[in-house]
N, C-alpha and C positions, 0 to 999 in steps of 0.2 A: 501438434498441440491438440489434446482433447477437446472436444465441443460438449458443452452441458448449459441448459437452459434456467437462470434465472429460478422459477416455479418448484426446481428442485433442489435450491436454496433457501431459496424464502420461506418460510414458513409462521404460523399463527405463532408459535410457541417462542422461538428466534425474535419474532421481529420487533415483539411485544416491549414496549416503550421507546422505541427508535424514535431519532430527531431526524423528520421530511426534510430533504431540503431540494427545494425545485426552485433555486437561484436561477437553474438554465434547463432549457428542453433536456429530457433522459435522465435528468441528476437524480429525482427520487429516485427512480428503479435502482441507478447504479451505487448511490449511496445506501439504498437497504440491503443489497447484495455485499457490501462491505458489511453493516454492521452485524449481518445473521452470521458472516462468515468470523469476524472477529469475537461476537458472544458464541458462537461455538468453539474455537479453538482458544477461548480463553487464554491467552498469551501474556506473560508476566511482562514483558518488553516490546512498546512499539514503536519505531523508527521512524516518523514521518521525513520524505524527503520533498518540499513542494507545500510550507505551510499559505502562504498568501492571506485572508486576513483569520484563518481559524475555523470556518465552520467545518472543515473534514476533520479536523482534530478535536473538533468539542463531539463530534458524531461517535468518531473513534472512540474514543474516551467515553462516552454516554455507552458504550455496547460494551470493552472489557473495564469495567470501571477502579477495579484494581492494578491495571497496571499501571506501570510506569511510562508518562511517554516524553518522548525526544522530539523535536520538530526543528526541520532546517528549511531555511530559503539562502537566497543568494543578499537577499537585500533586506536592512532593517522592514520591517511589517509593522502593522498596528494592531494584530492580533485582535480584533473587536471581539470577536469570537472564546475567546478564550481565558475561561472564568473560574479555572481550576490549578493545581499545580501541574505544568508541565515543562521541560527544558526547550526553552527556544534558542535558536542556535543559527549562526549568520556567518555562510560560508559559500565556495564554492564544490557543489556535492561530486566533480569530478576530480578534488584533490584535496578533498575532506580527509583529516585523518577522525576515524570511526572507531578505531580501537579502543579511547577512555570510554565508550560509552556499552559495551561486551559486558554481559554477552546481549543480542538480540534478537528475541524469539519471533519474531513479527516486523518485517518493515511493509510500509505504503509509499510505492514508485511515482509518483505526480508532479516530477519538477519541469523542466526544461525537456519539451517533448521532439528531442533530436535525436537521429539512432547511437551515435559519440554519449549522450548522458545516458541514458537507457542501458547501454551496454554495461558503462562503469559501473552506473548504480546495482545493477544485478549480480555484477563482480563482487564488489563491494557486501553485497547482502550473502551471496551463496560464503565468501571469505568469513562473514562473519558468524558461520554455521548455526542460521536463520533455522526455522522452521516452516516459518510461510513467509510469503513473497506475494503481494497484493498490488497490480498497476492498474491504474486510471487511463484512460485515451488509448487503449489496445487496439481501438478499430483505425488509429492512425498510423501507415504503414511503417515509417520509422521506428516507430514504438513497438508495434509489431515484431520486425525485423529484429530489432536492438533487444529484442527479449527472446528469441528463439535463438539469435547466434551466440549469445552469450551464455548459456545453459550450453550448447554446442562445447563452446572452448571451455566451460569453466565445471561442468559439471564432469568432469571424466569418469567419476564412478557411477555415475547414471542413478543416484540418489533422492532424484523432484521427478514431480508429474507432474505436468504444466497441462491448465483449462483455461478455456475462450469461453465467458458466459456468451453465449450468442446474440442474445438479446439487447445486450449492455454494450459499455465500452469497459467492463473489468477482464482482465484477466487476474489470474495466480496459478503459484505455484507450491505444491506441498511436498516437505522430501517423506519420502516414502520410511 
């Protein structure tokens, strides 16, 4: 996995009306590192897997604000956060069927940080011939693991570059 620092994501121009959110130590950084990355690739479709009560997906949503977005959890939510149209969806994301929702240009990996969800979900996302691949809690080994061997098995044509912002807990992935 490639390593790149945060500072060369961020930017004045990017970051420009982003929603802070420093719920918890490291979130701002990691959540502006999402939204510079999402208003650059402007993506018509984003995936959330991991909503809990909304503020990643009102962030998401505030940075490509034309897309369309999907958000799954395992268990009804109260979504406080979420003040706009988006598809919430209540399921289990490692035997989710994903395919009515195709195509998808953009998923964010944030549910169930076990190497078994991580794996699927990244199946799941490269299956659904993504563009970019954005996970939260990369600096926990599972997650980690579950994102490097799953591009291992699933990318056979070696089509993603996968980066570690150093700094963060994001990773992603872009096919080339």
């Amino acid at each position: 996995m490639n390593k790149i620092n945060s500072n060369t994501i961020i930017t004045e121009d990017l970051s420009k009306d982003a929603i802070i959110n420093d719920e918890f130590k490291g979130f701002a950084e990691d959540y502006l590192v999402i939204h510079c990355l999402l208003k650059k690739w402007n993506p018509k479709t984003i995936f959330e897997i991991g909503t809990n009560h909304g503020r990643g997906t009102k962030i998401m949503k505030n940075a490509s604000k034309n897309s369309k977005m999907f958000t799954l959890d395992i268990k009804a939510y109260d979504g406080a956060w979420i003040d706009f149209d988006c598809v919430k969806l209540i399921g289990d994301s490692t035997n989710f069927d994903y395919s009515p929702y195709y195509p998808i240009e953009a998923w964010f990996i944030d549910g169930d940080h076990t190497y078994k969800n991580v794996y699927k979900e990244t199946e799941e996302a490269i299956k659904s011939d993504a563009d970019y691949i954005i996970y939260h809690d990369s600096d926990i080994d599972q997650v980690y693991s579950g994102i490097v061997d799953s591009f291992k098995s699933f990318d056979v044509n070696n089509k993603w570059t996968l980066y570690r912002v150093e700094d963060t807990r994001i990773a992603y992935a872009i096919k080339k």
